[in-house]
C-alpha positions in Angstrom: 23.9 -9.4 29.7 21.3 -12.2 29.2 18.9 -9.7 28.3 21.2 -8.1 25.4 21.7 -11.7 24.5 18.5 -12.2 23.9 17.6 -8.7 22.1 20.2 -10.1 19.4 19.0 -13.5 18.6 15.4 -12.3 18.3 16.7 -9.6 15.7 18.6 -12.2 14.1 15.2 -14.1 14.0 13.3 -11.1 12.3 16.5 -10.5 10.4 16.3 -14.0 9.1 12.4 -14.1 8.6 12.0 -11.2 6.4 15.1 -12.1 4.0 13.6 -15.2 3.7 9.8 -14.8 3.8 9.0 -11.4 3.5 8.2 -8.9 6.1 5.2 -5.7 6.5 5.1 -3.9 9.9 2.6 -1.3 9.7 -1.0 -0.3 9.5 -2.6 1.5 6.5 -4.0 4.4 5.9 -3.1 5.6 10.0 0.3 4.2 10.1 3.3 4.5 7.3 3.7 0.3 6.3 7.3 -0.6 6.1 8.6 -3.3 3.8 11.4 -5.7 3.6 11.5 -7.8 0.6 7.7 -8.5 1.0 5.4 -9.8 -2.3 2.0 -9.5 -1.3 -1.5 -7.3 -1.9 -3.9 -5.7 0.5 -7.7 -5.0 -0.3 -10.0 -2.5 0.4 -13.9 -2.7 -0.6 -15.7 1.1 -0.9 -18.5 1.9 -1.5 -19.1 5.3 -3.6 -22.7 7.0 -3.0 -24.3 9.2 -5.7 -22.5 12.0 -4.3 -18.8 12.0 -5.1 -17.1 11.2 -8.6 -13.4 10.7 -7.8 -11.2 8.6 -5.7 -8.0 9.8 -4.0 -4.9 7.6 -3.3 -2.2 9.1 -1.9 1.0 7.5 -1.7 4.3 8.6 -0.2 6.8 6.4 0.0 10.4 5.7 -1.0 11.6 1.8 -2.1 14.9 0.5 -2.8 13.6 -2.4 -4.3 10.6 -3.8 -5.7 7.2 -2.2 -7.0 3.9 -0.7 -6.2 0.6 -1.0 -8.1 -2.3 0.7 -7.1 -5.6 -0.4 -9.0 -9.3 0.5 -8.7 -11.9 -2.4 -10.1 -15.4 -1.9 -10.5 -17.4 -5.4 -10.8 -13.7 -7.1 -11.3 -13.0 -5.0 -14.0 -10.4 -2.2 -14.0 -11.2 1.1 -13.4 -7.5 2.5 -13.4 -4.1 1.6 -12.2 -0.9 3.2 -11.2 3.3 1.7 -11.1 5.6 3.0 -8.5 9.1 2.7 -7.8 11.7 4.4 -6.0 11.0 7.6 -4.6 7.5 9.1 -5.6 4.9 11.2 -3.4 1.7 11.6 -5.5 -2.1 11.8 -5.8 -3.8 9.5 -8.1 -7.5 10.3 -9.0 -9.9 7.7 -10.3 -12.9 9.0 -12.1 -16.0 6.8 -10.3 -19.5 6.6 -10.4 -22.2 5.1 -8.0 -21.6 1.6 -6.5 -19.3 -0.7 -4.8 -15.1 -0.6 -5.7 -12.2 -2.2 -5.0 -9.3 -0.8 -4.2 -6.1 -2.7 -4.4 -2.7 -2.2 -3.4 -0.2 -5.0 -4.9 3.9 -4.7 -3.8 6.6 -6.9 -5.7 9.3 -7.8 -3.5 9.1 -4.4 -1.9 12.1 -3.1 0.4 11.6 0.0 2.2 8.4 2.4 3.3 5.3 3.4 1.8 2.3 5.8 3.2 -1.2 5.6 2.0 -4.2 7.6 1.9 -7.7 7.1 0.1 -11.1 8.7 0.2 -14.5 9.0 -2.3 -14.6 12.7 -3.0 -16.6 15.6 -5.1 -13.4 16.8 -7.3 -13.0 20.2 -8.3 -11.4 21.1 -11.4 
């Protein structure tokens, strides 16, 4: 009984944390990320060699609230950028060249799960 006690009030806790501050439990790009009114932005740095002229992102995902931007910057300028809301599963391709990127994925008090994916690849029309 003490135990199931204690299971509650620390769910409570979480419960209260992530209304109030926010909340991301998961590990991108291995693990779906899932979101509970969480404002925030993660950062990737890649570097593209001679040989590939396209980046990948996947996302999958589904939110009841909030927003996701995914951008590309070359030298802290844009390269492209994506909006998603709601329920969306697509591939966006950024057209790159030689050199180091940024790849940056920005939520907006974000409730529910998103799945990414990214790689520096040779596209084929």
């Amino acid at each position: 009984m003490r135990s199931l006690l204690l299971l509650v009030l620390v769910a409570l806790g979480v419960y209260w944390y992530a209304e109030r501050y926010g909340l991301a439990v998961g590990y991108p790009p291995f693990l779906p990320v899932l979101y509970w009114n969480y404002s925030g932005q993660a950062e990737y740095p890649l570097r593209v060699s001679g040989l590939y002229d396209v980046v990948k992102v996947k996302v999958a995902g589904s939110l009841q609230e909030g927003r996701l931007s995914v951008a590309l910057f070359k030298d802290g300028r844009p390269v492209g950028e994506r909006a998603f809301s709601g329920r969306f599963q697509e591939e966006v391709r950024f057209p790159v060249s030689a050199g180091e990127y940024l790849l940056r994925f920005q939520l907006v008090e974000a409730k529910g799960q998103v799945r990414y994916d990214w790689v520096a690849t040779k596209f084929a029309p």
